[in-house]
LUMPA-505299 format. One record per atom (N, C-alpha, C): z, x, y; residue in one letter. Coordinates in steps of 0.1 Angstrom, whole numbers, plus 5000, padded with zeros to 4 digits. Each point is the difference from the previous one (the first is absolute). Layout:
<sites>
ZXYA;...
</sites>
This chain:
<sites>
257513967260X;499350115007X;499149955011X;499449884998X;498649985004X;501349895015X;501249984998X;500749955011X;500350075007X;500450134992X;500250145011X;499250025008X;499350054994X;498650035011X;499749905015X;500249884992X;499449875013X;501350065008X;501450015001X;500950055007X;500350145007X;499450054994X;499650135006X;498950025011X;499049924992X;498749995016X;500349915010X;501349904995X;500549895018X;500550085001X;501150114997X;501150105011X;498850095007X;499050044994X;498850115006X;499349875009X;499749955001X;499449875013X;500650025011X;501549964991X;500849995014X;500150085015X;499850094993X;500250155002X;498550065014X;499149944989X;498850025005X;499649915011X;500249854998X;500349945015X;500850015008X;500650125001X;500850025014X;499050115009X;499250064989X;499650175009X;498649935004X;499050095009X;498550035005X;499750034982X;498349895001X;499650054989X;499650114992X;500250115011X;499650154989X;501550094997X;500749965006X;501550004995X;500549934987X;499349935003X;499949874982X;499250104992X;498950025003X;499250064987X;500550144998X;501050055010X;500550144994X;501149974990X;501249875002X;500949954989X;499049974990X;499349984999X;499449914989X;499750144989X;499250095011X;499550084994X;501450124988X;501249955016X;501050124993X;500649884983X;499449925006X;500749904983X;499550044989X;498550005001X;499450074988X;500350124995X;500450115011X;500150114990X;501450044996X;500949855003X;501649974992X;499649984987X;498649895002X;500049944985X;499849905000X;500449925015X;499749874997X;498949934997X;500249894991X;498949904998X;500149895009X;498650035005X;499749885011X;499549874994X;500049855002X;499849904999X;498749975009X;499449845002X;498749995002X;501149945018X;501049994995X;501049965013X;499550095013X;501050134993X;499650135012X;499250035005X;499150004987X;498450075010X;499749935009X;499849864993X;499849885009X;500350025010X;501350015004X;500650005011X;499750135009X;499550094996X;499750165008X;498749965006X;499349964990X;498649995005X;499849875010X;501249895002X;499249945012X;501050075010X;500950094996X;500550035014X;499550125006X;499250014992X;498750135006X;498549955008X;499949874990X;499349955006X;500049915012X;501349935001X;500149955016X;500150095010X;500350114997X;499950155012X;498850074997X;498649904996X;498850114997X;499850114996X;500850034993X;500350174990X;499149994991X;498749995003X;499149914991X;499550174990X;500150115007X;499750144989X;501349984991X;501549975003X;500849994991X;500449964989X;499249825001X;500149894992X;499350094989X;498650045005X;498650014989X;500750144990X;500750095010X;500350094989X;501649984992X;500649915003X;501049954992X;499349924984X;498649895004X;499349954993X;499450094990X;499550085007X;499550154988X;500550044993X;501250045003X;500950074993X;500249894987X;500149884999X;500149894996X;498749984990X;499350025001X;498949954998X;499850144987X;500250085004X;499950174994X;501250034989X;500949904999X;501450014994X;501150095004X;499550075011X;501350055006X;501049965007X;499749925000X;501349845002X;499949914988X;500850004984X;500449904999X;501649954991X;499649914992X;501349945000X;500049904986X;500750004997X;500649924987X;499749845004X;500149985014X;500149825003X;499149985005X;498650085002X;498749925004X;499050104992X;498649955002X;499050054998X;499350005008X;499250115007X;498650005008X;499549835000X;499349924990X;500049895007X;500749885006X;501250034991X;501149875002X;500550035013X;500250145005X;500250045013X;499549945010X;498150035000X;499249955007X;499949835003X;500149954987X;500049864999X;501249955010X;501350044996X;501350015006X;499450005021X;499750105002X;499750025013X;499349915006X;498749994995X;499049885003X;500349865002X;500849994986X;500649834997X;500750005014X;501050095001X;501249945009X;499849985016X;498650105003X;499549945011X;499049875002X;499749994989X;499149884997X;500949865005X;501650045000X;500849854998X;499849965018X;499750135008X;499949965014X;499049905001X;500349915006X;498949905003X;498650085011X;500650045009X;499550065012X;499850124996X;498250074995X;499550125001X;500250105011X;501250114997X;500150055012X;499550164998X;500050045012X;499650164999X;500550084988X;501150024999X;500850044990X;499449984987X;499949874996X;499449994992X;498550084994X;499550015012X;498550064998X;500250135000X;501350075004X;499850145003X;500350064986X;501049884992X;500550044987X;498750034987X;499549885003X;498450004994X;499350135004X;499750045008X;499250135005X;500650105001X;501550034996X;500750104997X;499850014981X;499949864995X;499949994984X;498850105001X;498849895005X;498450044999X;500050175004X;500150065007X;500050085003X;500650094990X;501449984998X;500650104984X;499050044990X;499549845000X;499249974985X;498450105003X;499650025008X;498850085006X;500450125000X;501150055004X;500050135000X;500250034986X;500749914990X;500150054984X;498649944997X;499350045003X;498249964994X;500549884992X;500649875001X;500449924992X;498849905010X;499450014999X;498549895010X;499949864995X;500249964990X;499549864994X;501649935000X;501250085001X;500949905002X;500450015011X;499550085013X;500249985014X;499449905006X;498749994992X;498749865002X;500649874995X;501149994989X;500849894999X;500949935012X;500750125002X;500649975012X;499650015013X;499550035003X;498649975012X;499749864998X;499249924990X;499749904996X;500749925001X;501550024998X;501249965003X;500449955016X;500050125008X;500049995009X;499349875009X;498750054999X;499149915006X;500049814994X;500449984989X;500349854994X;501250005011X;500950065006X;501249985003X;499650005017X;498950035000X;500249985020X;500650115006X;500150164992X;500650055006X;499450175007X;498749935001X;499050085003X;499850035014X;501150005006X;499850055017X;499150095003X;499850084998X;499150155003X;499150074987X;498850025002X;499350094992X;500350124997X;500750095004X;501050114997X;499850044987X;500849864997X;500750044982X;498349974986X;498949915009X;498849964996X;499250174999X;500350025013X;499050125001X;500650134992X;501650004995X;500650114992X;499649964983X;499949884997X;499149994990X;498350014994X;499650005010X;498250005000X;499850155000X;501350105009X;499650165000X;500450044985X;500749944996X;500550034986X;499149984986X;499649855002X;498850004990X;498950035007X;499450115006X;498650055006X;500550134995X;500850105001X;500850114998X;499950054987X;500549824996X;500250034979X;498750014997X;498749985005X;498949954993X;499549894995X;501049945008X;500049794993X;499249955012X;498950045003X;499449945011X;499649854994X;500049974994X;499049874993X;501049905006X;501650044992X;500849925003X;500249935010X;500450165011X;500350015015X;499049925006X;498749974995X;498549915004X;500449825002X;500850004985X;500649864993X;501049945012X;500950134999X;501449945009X;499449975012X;499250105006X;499749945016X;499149855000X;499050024993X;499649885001X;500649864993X;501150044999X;501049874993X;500849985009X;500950085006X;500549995012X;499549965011X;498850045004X;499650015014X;500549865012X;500149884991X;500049905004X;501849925003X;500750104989X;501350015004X;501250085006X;499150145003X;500750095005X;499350025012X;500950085011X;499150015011X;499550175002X;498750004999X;499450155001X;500350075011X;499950155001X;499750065016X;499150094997X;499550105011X;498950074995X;500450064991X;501350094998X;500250094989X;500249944988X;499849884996X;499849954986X;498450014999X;499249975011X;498450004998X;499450224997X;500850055004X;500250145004X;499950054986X;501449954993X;500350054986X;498749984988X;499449835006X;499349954987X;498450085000X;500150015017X;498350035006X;499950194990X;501350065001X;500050124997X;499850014983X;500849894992X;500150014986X;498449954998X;499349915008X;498449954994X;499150165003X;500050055010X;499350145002X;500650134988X;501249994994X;500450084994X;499249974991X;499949894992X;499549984993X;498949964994X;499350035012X;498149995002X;499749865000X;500449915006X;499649865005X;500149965014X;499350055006X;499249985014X;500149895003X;499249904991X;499649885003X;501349895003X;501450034992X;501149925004X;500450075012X;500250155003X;500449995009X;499649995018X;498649964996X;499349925009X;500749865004X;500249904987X;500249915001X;501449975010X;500950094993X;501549995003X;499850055018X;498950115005X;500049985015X;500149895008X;498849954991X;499549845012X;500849914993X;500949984988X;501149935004X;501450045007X;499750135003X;501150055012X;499749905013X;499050025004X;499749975011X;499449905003X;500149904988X;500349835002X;501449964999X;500950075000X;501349985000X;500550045014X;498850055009X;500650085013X;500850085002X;499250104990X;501050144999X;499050075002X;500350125009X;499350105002X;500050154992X;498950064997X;500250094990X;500650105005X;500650114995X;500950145008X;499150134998X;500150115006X;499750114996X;499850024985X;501350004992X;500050004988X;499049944991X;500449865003X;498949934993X;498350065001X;499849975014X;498050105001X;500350164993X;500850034998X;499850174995X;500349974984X;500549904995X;499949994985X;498649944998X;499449915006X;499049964998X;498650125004X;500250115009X;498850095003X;500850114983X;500850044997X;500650034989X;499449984986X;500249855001X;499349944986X;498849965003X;498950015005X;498750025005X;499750124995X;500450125010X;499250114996X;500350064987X;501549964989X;500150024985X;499149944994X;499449855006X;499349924991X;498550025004X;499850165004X;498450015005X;499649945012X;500449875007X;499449985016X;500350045009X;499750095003X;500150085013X;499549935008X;498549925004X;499749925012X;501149894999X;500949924992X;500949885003X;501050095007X;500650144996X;501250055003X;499650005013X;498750065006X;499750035016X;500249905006X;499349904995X;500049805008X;501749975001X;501150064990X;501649975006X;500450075009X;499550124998X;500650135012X;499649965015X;498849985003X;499149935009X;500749865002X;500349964994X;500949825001X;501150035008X;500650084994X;501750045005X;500150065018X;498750054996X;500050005019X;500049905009X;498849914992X;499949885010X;500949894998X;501250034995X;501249954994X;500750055011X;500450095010X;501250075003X;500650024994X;499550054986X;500850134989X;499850125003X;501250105001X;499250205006X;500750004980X;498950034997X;499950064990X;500950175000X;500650024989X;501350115000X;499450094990X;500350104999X;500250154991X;499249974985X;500749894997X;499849944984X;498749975001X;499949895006X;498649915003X;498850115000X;499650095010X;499650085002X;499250094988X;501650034995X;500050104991X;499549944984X;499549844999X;499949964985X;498249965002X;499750015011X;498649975007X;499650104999X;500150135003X;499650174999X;499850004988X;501450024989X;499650044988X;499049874990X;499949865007X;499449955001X;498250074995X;499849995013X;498850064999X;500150144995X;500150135000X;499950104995X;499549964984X;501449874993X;499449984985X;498649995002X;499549925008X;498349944999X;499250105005X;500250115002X;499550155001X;499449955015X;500649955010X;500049965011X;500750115014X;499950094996X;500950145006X;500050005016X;498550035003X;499649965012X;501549885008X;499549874993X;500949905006X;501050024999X;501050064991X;501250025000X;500550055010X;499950185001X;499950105007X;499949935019X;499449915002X;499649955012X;501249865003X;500249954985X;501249915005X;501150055005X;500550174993X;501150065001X;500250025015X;498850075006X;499750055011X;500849875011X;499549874996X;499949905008X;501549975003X;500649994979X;501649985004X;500650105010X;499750165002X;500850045009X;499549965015X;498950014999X;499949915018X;500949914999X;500049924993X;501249874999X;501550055002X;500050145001X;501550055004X;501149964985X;499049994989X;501049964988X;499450184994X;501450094994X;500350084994X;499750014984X;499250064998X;500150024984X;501350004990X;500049924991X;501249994992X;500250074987X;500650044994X;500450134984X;498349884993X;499949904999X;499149894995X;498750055006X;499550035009X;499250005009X;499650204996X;500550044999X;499750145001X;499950014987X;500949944988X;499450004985X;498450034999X;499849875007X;498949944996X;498850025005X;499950085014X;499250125008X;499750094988X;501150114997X;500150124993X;499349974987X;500549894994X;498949994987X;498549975003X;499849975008X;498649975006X;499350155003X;500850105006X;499350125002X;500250094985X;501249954991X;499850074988X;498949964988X;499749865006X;498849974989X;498450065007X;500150005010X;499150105010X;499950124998X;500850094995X;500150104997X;500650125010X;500049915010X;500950035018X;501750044999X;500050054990X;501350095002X;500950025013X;499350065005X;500050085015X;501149865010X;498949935000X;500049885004X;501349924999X;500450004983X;500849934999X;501550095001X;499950155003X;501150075000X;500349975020X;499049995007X;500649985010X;500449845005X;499549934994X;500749855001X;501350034995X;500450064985X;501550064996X;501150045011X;499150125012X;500750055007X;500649915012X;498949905002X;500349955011X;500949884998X;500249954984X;500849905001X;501550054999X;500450124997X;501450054999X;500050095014X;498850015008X;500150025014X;501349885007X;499049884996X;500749835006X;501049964995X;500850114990X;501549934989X;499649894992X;498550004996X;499949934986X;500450044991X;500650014992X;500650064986X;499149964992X;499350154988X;499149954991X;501049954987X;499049974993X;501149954986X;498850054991X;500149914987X;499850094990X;498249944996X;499449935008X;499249934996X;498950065011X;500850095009X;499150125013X;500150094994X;500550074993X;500150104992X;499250014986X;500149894995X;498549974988X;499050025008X;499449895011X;498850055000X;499550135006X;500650085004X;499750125005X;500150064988X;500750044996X;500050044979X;498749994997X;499849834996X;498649984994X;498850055005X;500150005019X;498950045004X;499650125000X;501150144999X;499650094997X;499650084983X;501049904989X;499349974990X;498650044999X;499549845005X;498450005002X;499550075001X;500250135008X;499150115010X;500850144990X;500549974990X;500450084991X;501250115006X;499949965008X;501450155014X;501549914990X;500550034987X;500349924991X;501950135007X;499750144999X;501350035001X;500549975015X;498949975013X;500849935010X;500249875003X;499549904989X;500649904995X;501450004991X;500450104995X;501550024992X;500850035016X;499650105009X;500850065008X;501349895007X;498649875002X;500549845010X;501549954990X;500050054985X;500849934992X;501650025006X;499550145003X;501650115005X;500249945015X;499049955006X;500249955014X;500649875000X;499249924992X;501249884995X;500949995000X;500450114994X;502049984994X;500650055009X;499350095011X;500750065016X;500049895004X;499449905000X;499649885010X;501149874994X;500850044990X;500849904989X;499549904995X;498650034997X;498649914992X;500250034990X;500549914987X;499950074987X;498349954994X;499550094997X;499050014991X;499949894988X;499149914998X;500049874992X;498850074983X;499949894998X;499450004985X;498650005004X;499249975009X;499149965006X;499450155010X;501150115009X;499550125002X;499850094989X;500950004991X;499850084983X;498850004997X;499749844998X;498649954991X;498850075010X;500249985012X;499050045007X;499850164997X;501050105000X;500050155002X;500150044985X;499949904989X;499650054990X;498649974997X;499349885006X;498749984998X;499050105011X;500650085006X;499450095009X;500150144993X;500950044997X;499950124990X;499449964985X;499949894998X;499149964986X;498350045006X;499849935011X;498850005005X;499150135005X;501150094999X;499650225005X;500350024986X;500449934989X;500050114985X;501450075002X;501049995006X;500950045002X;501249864992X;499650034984X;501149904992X;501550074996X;499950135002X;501550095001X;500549935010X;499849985012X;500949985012X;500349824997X;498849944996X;500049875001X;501449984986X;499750064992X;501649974988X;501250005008X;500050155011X;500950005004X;500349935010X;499449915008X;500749915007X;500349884992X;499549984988X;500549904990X;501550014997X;500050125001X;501450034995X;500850005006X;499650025020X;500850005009X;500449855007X;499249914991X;500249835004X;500749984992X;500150044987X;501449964992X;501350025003X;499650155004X;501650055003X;500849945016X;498949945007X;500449925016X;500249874996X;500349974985X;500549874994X;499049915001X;498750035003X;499049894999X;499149994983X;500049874999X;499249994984X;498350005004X;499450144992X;498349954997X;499449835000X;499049985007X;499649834996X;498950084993X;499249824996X;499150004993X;498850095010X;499650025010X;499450075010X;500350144999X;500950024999X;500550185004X;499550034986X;500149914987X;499550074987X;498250005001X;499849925004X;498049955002X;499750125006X;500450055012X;500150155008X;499250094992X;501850004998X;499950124989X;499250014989X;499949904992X;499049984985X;498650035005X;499649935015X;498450055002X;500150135006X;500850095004X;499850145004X;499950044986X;500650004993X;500350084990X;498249974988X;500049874997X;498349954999X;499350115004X;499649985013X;499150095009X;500150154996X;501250034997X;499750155000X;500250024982X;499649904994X;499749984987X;501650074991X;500950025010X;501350024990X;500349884996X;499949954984X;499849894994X;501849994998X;500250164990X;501650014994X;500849925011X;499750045014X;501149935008X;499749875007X;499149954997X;499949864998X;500349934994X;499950104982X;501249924993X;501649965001X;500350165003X;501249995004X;500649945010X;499449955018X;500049925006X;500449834995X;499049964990X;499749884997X;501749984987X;500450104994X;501250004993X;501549955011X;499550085009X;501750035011X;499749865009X;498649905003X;500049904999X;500449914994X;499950024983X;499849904995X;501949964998X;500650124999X;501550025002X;500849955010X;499449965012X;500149965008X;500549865002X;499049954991X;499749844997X;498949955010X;499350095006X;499049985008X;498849984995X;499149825004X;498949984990X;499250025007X;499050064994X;499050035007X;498649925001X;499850025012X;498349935009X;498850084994X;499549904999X;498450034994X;499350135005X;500350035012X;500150155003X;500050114991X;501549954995X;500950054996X;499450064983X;499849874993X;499450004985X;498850085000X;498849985009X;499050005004X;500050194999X;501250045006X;499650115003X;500550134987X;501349934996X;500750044989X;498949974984X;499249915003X;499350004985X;498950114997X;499650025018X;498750114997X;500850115000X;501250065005X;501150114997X;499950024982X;500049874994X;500350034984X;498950004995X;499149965004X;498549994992X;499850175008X;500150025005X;499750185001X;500950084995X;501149944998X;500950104989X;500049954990X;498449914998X;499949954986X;501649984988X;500349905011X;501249974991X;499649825001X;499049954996X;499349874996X;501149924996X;501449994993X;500449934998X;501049945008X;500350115011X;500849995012X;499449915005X;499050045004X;498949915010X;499749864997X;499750004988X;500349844997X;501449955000X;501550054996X;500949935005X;499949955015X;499950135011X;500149925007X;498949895009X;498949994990X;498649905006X;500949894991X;500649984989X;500949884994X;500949945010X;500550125005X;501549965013X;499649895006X;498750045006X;499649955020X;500149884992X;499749904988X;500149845006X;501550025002X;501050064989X;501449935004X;500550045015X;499550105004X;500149995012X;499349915013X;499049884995X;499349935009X;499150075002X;499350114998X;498850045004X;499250054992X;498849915008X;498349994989X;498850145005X;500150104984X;499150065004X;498550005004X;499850115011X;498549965006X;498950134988X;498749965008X;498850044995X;500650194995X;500650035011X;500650165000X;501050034990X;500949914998X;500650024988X;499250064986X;499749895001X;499449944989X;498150104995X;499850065017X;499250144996X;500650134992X;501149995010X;501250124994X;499950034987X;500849904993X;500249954984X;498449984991X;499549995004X;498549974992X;499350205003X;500650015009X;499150154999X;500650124992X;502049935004X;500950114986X;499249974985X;499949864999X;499549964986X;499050094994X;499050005012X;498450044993X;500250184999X;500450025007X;500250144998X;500950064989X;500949954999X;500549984985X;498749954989X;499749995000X;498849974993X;500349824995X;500949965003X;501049844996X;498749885002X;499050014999X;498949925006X;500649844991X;500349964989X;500549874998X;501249955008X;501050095006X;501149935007X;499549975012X;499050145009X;499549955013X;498949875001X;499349994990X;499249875000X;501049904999X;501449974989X;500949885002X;500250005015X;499950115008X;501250005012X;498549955012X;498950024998X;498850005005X;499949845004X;500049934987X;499649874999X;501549885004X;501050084999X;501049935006X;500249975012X;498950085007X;499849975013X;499849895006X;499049964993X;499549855002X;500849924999X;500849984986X;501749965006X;500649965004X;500350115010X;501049995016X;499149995010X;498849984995X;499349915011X;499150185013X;500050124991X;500250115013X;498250044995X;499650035011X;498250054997X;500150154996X;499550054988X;499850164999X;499150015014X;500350154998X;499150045013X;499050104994X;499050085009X;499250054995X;500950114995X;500350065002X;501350144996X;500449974985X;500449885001X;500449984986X;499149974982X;498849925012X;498850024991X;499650175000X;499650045007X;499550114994X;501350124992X;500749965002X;501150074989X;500549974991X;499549874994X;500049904993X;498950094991X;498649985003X;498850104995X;500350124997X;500550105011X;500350104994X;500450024984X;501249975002X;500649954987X;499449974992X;499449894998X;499049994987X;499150114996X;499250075017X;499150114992X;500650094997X;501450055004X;500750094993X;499949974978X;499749904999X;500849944990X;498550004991X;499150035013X;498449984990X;499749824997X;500149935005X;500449865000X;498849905011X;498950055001X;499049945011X;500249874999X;499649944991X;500149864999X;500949895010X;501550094998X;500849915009X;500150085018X;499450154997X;499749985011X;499149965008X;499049994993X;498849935007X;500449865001X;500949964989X;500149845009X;501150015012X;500550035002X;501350015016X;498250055008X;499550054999X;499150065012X;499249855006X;499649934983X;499549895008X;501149895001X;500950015001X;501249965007X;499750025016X;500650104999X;499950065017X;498649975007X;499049994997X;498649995003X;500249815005X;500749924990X;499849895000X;501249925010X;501050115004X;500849945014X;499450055009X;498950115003X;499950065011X;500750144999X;500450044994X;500950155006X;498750094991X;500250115005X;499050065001X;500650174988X;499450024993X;501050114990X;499850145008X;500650104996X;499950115007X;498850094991X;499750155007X;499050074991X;501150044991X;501250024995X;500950084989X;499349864991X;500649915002X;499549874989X;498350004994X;499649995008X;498449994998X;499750134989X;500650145004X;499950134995X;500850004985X;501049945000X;500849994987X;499549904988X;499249895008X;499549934992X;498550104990X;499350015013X;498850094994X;500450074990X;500850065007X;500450174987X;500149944987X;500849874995X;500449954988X;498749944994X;499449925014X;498549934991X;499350094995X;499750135009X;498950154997X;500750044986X;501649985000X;500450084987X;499949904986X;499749864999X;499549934990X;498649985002X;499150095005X;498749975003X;499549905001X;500749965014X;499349905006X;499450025015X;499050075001X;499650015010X;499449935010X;499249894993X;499649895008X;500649915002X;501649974999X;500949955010X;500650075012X;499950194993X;500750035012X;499050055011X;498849974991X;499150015014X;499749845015X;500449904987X;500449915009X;501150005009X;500750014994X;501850065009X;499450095015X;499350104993X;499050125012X;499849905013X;499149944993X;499449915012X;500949915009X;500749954990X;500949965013X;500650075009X;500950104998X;500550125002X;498850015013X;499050015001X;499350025008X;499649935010X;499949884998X;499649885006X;501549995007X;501150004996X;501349995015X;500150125001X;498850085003X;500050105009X;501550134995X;500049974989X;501350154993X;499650094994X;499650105005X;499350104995X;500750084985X;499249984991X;500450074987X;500250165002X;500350044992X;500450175000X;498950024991X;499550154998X;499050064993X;500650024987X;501249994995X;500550004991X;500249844990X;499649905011X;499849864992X;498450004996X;499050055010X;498950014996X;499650124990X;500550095000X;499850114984X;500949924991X;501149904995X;500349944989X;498649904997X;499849955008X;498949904995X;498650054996X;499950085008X;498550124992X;500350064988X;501050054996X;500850034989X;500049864990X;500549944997X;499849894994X;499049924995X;499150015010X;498749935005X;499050164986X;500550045003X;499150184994X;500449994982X;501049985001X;501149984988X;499249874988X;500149935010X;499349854991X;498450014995X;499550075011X;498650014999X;499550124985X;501250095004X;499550114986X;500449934989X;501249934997X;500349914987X;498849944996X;499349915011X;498949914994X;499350144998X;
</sites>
C-alpha cells in the first residue's frame, strides 16, 4: 500500500510540475476529494512551488488545513511532515528565500492555530539557521504573544532576540503597546530610548500608544509632554491621537481641557471620528447634557459617521440617569432601523433604569426580551435586578431571581450574596441565608463587616443570641472589625433576653475601641438594669448618655425614678 501511495503522489508531481502553481493546488486539491492520500513527497512539492511563486497566503492555508487535520494521511504525521519539510531544506547549503518563506508560512499556520510555544520553536529554529531576513515574521510573533496575554514571554523573546534579529519600529510599536496594556510605563519608556539609540524614529502610532497608556495609567501631565513632543517632532498628530488625550483628560474630570483640545483638533482641519464622538457624548451624558449629546448624534450621521452600538449605550444610559427611561427604550427600535443590534450591555442598562423608577414589571420584561434576542443574563443583569427588587423590598423575587441564577450556573459576586442573605434574613428563612454566607468562600469570596451585620441581626431577632455571639466572635477570625451597628444589635439582643451583664460588657467593648453606642443601646441596657434594680448603674449609664451629648428620652428617666422609688420603699 504504503508503495502505492509513493506512486501515485510521483504521477500527481508530475503532473503538477508542468502547470502555474495555483493550477497545482487546484489538482491537488481535486486529489483529495478522489481520496487521495498524499505523501510528505507532494505536499512537499506544492508548497515550494507555491513558494518559489510567493503564494505565501496559499502555502499558510494549505499548512492550516494541515495542521487542523483537514489534510491527512496514513504516511505522515503533523510532525514527521514538518520535520520532513524543514530537514529537506536544511540539506541546501545556501539559506535561501524560500527557505525562510517556508518557515514563516510554518510560523504563521502555527499562530493562527493559537499553537504559540511551537511556532516559538520554530522561529528559534529559524534564527539558529540565519534565516532571519526580515522582522515581518518577528513582529507576527510578538503580536501574537501580546494578544494571547503572554506579555511576559513576548518581554523574554524580545530581549533574547534583540541582538540576533533585526528590529523595525513596528516590533518596538507592538512591545511599547503590550507594556502600556499592561500598566508598565516604566519599560515602555525604556524600549523608546532604545528605539532611538538604534536610530529609529518614533511614528504617530507609537506617541499615541504612549499618550494612551499614560492617561489609562493616571498621567495626564506625561500624556501632554508626548502630544507637545510630537509636534516638535514633525508628527501632525491624527483623529486617534487626539481623541485618546480628550477622553484622556475628561477621566481626570479635566472637561474644560478636553472640550478645548477638541476645539483645537478641528482648527487642525482633522474631523471627528465614530471614536471621537463616542467619547464627547458620554462626557455630556455623565453631565447630564443630554441635549448636548443628541446633537453631537445629529451631527455625526450629518458627516456619514455611522453610529454603532457603543453610541447608542451611551445615550440609553444617559437618559437612564435623568430617568426619561421610556425614551431611552424608544433609541432601542432606532437601533435595529439603523441595523445596530442591541447588546447585553443596552438590556442591562434599560433594565437598571426601569429598576431605578420602581418599574420591576417592565424591567422582567425586558429580561425576557434579552432571552428571547438569544442573549444569556450575566452575572450583572442578575445584580440589577436582585438590587431593584431589594429596594422595593420584594424579597419572594429575589428569591426567585437568585434560583433562575443559580440554574444558570452563574456564581455569584459578593454583591450578589450580600444582597440575597438580607432577602432571606427578612423572609426569615435563616437557614438559607447561612447556606449561602457558607457558599462565598467556595466561591473565593470573603465576607465583609455587612454580611456578617445581616446575619447577626437575623440571629438576634430570632431571639438565637448563642449562634449570633459564635458568629460575633468569628469575626475576629477572618480578621473583619464589628462595627458600631453590630455592637449595638449585638446589645439589643441580650436586653431583649434580660441579660445586662453581657450587655454591659460589649458596651465597654465599644467604649474601649472608640465607637460610640447609640441611645436604643444605652436605653435597653437601663430598662434591664432598672428592671433588676439596679439603679445606680443605670444612673451611671445616665451620665454618660449625657456627657456624649445623647439626650435620654423621659421614658429612660421615669424607669430610673421608678426603680430608684421601688428600692427605697423595700428598704
Amino acid at each position: 500500500m504504503q508503495e502505492m501511495g509513493k506512486q501515485q503522489a510521483l504521477i500527481l508531481i508530475q503532473k503538477m510540475v508542468k502547470v502555474p502553481p495555483l493550477q497545482a493546488l487546484s489538482l491537488f486539491n481535486s486529489s483529495i476529494q478522489q481520496g487521495f492520500q498524499h505523501t510528505h513527497h507532494s505536499i512537499s512539492f506544492l508548497l515550494q512551488h507555491l513558494l518559489d511563486h510567493h503564494k505565501l497566503p496559499h502555502a499558510q492555508s494549505l499548512l492550516l488545513q494541515i495542521l487542523s487535520n483537514k489534510i491527512s494521511s496514513p504516511f505522515f504525521t503533523v510532525p514527521s511532515l514538518l520535520h520532513h519539510l524543514t530537514q529537506n531544506q536544511n540539506q541546501n547549503q545556501n539559506p535561501s528565500m524560500t527557505t525562510a518563506l517556508l518557515y514563516e508560512s510554518i510560523i504563521n499556520a502555527h499562530l493562527k492555530s493559537q499553537l504559540l510555544d511551537k511556532a516559538l520553536i520554530f522561529f528559534n529554529e529559524m534564527v539558529d539557521k540565519g534565516l532571519v531576513f526580515r522582522p515581518n515574521i518577528f513582529n507576527s510573533l510578538l503580536g501574537s504573544l501580546v494578544r494571547s496575554n503572554c506579555f511576559e514571554k513576548a518581554w523574554l523573546v524580545f530581549n533574547e532576540l534583540k541582538e540576533r534579529v533585526k528590529f523595525d519600529v513596528y516590533s518596538f510599536g507592538i512591545m511599547i503597546k503590550g507594556c502600556c496594556e499592561n500598566g508598565n510605563l516604566d519599560k515602555s519608556f525604556q524600549l523608546l530610548g532604545l528605539l532611538q539609540d538604534m536610530g529609529l524614529s518614533p511614528n504617530v502610532v507609537i506617541y499615541t500608544t504612549l499618550i494612551d497608556g499614560c492617561c489609562k495609567n493616571g498621567d495626564i501631565e506625561r500624556a501632554r509632554l508626548f502630544f507637545d513632543k510630537m509636534g516638535e517632532m514633525g508628527l501632525v498628530a491624527n483623529q486617534y491621537t487626539f481623541t485618546v488625550l480628550i477622553n484622556g483628560l475628561f477621566k481626570k474630570g479635566l472637561k474644560k481641557d478636553g472640550f478645548d483640545l477638541f476645539e483645537k483638533m478641528k482648527i487642525n482641519g482633522l474631523f471627528p471620528n465614530l471614536y471621537t464622538y463616542n467619547c464627547l457624548m458620554n462626557e455630556y451624558c455623565s453631565e447630564g447634557k443630554i441635549c448636548r449629546a443628541f446633537d453631537l448624534f445629529d451631527e455625526m450621521r450629518e458627516r456619514g459617521v455611522e453610529a454603532n452600538v457603543v453610541t447608542y449605550n451611551t445615550l440609553i444610559g444617559g437618559m437612564c440617569r435623568e430617568e426619561r427611561v421610556w425614551e431611552a427604550e424608544k433609541l432601542v427600535d432606532q437601533m435595529k432601523k439603523a441595523a445596530v443590534s442591541p447588546n447585553l450591555i443596552t438590556y442591562n442598562t434599560l433594565i437598571g433604569g426601569f429598576c431605578d423608577v420602581g418599574n420591576l414589571d417592565k424591567a422582567s420584561s425586558l429580561l425576557d426580551q434579552l432571552k428571547s434576542n438569544g442573549l444569556s443574563p450575566s452575572l450583572v443583569t442578575y445584580n440589577i435586578l436582585i438590587e431593584g427588587y431589594s429596594k422595593a423590598g420584594n424579597w419572594k423575587g429575589v428569591a426567585d431571581l437568585a434560583r433562575e441564577m443559580e440554574g444558570r450556573g452563574i456564581s455569584p459576586s459578593k454583591v450578589t450574596c450580600t444582597v440575597l442573605i438580607d432577602a432571606y434574613v427578612r423572609l426569615q428563612e435563616m437557614e438559607k441565608a447561612f447556606q449561602i454566607y457558607s457558599s462565598m468562600e467556595k466561591f473565593g469570596l470573603v465576607p465583609d463587616v455587612y454580611v456578617y451585620g445581616v446575619l447577626i441581626h437575623g440571629l438576634c431577632m430570632k431571639g438565637n443570641m448563642k449562634e449570633s455571639s459564635k458568629l460575633f466572635r468569628s469575626m475576629g477570625e477572618m480578621h473583619v472589625e464589628p462595627s458600631d451597628v453590630i455592637y449595638n444589635t449585638m446589645i439589643h439582643g441580650y436586653c431583649k433576653e434580660d441579660n445586662s451583664y453581657r450587655a454591659l460588657r460589649l458596651l465597654r467593648e465599644m467604649e474601649a475601641k472608640g465607637l460610640v453606642p447609640n441611645v436604643a443601646s444605652y436605653s435597653s441596657i437601663i430598662g434591664v438594669l432598672c428592671k433588676d434594680g439596679k439603679w445606680e448603674e443605670a444612673e451611671v449609664l445616665l451620665d454618660k448618655m449625657i456627657e456624649l451629648q445623647l439626650k435620654p428620652s423621659a421614658s429612660i428617666l421615669n424607669m430610673i425614678s421608678k426603680a430608684k422609688n421601688f428600692t427605697e420603699l423595700k428598704i
